[in-house]
C-alpha positions as CSV (number, residue, x, y, z in Angstrom):
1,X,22.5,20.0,-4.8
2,X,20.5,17.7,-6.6
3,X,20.3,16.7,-10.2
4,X,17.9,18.6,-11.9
5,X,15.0,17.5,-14.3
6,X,16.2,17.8,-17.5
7,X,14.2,19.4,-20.2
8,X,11.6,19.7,-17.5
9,X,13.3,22.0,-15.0
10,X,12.5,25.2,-17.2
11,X,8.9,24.6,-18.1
12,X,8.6,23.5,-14.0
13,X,10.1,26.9,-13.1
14,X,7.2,29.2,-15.2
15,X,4.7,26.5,-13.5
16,X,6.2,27.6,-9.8
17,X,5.4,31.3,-10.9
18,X,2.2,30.5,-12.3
19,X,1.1,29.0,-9.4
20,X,2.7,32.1,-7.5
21,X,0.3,34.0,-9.2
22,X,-2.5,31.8,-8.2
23,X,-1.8,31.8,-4.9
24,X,-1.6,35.6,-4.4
25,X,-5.1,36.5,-5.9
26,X,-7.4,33.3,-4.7
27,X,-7.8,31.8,-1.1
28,X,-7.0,28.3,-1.1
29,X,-9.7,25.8,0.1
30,X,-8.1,22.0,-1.5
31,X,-5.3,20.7,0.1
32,X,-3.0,18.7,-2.3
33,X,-0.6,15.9,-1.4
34,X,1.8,14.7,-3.9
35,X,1.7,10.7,-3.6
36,X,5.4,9.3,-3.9
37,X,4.6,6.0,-2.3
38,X,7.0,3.6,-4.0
39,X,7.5,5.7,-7.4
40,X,11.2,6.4,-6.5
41,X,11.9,2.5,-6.7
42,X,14.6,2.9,-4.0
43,X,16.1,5.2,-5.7
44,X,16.8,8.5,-3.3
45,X,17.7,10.4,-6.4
46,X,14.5,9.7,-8.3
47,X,12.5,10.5,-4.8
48,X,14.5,13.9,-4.7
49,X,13.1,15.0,-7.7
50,X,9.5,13.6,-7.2
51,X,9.9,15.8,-4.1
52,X,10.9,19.0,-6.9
53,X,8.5,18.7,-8.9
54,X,5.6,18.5,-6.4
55,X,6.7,22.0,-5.3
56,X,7.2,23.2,-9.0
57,X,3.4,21.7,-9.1
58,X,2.3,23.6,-6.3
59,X,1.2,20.9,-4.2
60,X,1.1,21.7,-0.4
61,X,2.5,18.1,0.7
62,X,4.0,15.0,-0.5
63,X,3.8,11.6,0.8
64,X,5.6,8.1,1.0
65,X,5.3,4.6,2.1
66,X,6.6,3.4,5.4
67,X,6.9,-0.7,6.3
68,X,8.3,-2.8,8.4
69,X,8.5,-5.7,5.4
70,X,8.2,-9.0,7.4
71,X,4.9,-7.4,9.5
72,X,3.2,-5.6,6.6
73,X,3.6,-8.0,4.0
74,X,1.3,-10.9,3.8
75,X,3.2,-14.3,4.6
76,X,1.7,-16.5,1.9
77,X,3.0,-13.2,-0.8
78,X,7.3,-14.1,0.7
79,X,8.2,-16.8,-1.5
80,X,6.2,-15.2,-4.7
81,X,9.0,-15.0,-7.4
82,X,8.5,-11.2,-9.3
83,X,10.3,-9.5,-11.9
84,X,11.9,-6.3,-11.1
85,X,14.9,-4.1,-12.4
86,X,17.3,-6.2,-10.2
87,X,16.2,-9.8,-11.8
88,X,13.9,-11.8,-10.8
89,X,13.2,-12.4,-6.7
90,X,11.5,-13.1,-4.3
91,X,8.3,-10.6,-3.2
92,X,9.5,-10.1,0.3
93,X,13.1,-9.5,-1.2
94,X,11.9,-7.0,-3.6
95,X,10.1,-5.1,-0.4
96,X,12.8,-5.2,1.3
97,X,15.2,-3.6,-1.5
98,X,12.5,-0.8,-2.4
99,X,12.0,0.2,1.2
100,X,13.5,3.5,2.4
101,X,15.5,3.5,6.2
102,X,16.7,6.2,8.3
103,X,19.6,7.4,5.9
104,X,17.2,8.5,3.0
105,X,14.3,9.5,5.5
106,X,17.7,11.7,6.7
107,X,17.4,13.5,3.2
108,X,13.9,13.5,2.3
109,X,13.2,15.2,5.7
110,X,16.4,17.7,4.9
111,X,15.7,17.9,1.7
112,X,11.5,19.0,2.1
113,X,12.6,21.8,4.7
114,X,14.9,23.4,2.2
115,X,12.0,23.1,-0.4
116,X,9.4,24.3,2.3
117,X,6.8,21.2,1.2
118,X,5.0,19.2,3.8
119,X,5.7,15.5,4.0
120,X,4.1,12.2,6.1
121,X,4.7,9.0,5.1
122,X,1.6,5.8,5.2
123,X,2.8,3.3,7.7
124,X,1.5,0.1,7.0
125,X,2.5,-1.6,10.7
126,X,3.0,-0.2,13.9
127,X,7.1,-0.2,14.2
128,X,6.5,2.1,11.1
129,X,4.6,4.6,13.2
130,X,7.3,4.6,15.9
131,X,10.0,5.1,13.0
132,X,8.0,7.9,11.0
133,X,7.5,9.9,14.8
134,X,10.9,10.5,14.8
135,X,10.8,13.1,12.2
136,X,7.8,15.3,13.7
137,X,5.8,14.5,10.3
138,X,2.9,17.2,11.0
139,X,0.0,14.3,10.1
140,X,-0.6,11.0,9.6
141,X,-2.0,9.0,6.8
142,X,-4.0,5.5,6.8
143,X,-3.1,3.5,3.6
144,X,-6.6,2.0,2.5
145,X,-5.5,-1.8,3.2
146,X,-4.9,-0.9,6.6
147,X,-8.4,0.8,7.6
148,X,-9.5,-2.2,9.4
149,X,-5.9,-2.7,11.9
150,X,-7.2,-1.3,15.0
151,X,-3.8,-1.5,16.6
152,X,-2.4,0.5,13.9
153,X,-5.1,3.2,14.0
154,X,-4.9,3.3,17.6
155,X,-1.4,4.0,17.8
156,X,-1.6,6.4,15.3
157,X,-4.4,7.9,17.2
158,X,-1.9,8.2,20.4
159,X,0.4,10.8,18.4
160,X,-2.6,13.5,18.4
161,X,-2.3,14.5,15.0
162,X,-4.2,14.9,12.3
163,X,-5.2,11.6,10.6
164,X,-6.1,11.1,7.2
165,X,-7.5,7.8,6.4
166,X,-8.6,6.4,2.7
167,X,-11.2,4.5,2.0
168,X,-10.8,2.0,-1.3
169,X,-11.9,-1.8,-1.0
170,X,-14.2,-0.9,2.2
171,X,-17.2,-0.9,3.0
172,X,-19.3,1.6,4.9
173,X,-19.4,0.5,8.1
174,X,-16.2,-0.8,7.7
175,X,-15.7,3.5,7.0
176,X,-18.2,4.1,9.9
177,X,-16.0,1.7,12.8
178,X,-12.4,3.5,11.8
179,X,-14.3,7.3,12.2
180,X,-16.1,6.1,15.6
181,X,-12.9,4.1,16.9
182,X,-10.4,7.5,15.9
183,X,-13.2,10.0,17.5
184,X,-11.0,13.2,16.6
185,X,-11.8,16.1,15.6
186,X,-8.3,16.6,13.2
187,X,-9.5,13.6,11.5
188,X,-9.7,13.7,7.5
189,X,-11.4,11.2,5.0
190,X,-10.5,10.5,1.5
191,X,-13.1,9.1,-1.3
192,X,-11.2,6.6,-3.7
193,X,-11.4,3.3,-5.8
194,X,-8.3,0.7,-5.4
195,X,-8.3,-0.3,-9.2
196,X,-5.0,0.9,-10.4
197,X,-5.3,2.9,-12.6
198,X,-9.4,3.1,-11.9
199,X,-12.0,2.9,-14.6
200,X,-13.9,6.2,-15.1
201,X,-17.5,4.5,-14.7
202,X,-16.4,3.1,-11.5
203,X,-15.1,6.3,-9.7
204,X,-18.8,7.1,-7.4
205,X,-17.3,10.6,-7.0
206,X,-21.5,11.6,-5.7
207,X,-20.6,9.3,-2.9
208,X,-18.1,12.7,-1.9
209,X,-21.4,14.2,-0.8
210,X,-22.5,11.4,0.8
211,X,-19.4,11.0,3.0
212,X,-19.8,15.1,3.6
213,X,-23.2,14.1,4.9
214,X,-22.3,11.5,7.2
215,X,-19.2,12.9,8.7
216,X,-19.9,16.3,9.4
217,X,-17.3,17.0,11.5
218,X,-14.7,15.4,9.9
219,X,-12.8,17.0,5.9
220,X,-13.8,15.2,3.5
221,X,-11.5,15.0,-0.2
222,X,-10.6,12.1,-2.9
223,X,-7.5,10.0,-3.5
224,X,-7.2,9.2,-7.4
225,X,-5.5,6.6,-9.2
226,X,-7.9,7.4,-12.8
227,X,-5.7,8.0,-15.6
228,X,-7.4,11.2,-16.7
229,X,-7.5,14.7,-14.5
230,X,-10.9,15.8,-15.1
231,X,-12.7,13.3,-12.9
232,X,-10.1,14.9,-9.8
233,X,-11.4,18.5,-11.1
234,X,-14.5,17.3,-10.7
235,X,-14.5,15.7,-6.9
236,X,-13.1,19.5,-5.7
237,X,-16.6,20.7,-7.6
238,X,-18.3,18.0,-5.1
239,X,-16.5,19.6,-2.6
240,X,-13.3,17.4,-2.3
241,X,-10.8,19.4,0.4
242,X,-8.4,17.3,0.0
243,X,-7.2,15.9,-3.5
244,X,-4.3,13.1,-3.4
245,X,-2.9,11.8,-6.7
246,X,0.2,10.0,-7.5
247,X,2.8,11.3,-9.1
248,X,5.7,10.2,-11.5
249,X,8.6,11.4,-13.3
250,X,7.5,8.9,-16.3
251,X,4.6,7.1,-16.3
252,X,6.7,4.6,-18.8
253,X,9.2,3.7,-15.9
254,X,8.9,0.1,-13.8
255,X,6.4,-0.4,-10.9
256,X,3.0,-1.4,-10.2
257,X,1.4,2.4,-9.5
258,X,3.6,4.0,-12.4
259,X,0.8,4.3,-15.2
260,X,-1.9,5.4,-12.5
261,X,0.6,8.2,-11.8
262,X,0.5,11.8,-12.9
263,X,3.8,13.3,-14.3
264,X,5.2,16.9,-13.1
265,X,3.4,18.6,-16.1
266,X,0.4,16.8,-15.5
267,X,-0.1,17.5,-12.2
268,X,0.8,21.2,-12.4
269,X,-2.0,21.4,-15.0
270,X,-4.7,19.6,-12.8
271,X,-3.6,22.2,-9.4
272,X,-4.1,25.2,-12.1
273,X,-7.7,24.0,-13.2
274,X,-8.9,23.6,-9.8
275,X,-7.6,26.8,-8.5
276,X,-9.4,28.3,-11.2
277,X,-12.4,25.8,-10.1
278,X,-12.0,27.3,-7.2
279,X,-12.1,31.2,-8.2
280,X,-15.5,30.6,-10.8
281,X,-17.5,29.2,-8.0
282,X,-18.5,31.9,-6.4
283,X,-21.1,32.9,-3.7
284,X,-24.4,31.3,-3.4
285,X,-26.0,34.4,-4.3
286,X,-26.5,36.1,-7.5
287,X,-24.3,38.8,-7.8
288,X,-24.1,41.7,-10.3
289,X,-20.8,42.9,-10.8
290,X,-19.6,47.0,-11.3
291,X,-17.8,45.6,-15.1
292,X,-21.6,44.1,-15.9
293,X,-23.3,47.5,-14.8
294,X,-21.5,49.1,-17.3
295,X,-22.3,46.8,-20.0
296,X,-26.2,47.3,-18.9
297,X,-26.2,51.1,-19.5
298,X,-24.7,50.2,-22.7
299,X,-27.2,47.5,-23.8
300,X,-30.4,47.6,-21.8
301,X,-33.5,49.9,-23.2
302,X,-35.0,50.1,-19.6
303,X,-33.3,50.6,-16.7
């Protein structure tokens, strides 16, 4: 059993039946992936209750960060002295001490069957692949700065799963050689801007539409690091399947993705809006309903 969420847990539990509710009278079309990524700062315990309050949220999946520190790590970042809650060390020492290995991967995969949540990790570097494969992880995700490593993509493209890839800091051909080298049809490809957290005026959500144009055959959603929920409310309007957003038990707490983060209430309270997005939008077609047909005997002269 794990330690519970404090003053949260309660408020968490009437979200989980809220979202109950939602999910008996509406047919879901967004997907949503709870982004843990390093927010658990090697702590087990803290990722055990990211993984909580995900499911409280209602999110269909969560995700980590998988690396292989030497490979994925640039060489000329190693010697970089950083602060962090253990003092101050060297960058490739501080990846190395926030990096998960089999024993916790043990637990998360445990612990995200008893919760029945989804969960994948990124791998940065091919080892990572190999490593992640071990748990049957149902798809695959391609962090952003690793769009362009053929032989990563192409040994994530040997699994034959479905691949979801981001799209931050590149270009679109840069976009248009991972889609054509990949050539699946289970492939997945998420609109985002790398700033973390990102400036509103620099988001490009229309560029949604333009990726649903190019890439017809592929799903196309949004991976945000804004500090504000409306703009991820928003990209499901544009037709986002898939909405990714980090998530935090404090957005105070150490680490680089922390205030770019959404908290458990936060995040329950973005799900909620789009389901309900997702319930106003309707048909195409105008529609007159048997409630307004009533109102029209009541208020229309001429019938």
């Amino acid at each position: 059993m794990i330690e519970k969420i404090g003053p949260f847990n309660l408020c968490l539990m009437i979200l989980y039946i809220t979202m109950n509710f939602f999910k008996k009278i509406t047919k879901f079309k967004v997907f949503f992936i709870a982004e843990i990524g390093i927010n658990h700062n090697g702590n087990i315990k803290n990722a055990l209750k990211l993984i909580e309050a995900a499911k409280f949220a209602g999110c269909d999946a969560v995700k980590f960060q998988k690396r292989t520190p030497e490979i994925a790590t640039p060489k000329s970042q190693w010697d970089i002295m950083r602060d962090t809650p253990w003092g101050k060390m060297r960058y490739i020492d501080y990846k190395k001490k926030i990096e998960f290995g089999k024993k916790e991967y043990d637990i998360i995969n445990k612990f995200c069957k008893e919760q029945k949540i989804l969960w994948t990790a990124s791998c940065w570097d091919v080892p990572s692949v190999k490593f992640i494969e071990k748990y049957k992880v149902k798809f695959h995700k391609v962090a952003s700065a690793c769009i362009t490593d053929f032989a990563l993509l192409h040994k994530l493209k040997k699994t034959k799963k479905p691949i979801i890839i981001s799209t931050e800091m590149s270009s679109e051909n840069q976009i248009k050689k991972a889609v054509k080298f990949l050539s699946q049809k289970n492939l997945s490809i998420l609109h985002c801007n790398s700033s973390y957290p990102s400036p509103s005026d620099q988001l490009n959500l229309n560029y949604i539409k333009t990726l649903k144009s190019l890439f017809k055959k592929s799903v196309i959603g949004y991976s945000g690091h804004e500090m504000n929920l409306v703009s991820s409310v928003a990209s499901a309007i544009l037709g986002a399947k898939i909405i990714e957003r980090h998530i935090t038990l404090d957005k105070s707490m150490w680490g680089t993705d922390q205030k770019s983060s959404i908290e458990p209430f936060g995040f329950a309270r973005l799900i909620k809006d789009i389901r309900i997005v997702e319930m106003s939008l309707g048909k195409t077609k105008k529609i007159v309903y048997p409630e307004e047909k009533k109102i029209m005997k009541k208020l229309r002269k001429y019938l």
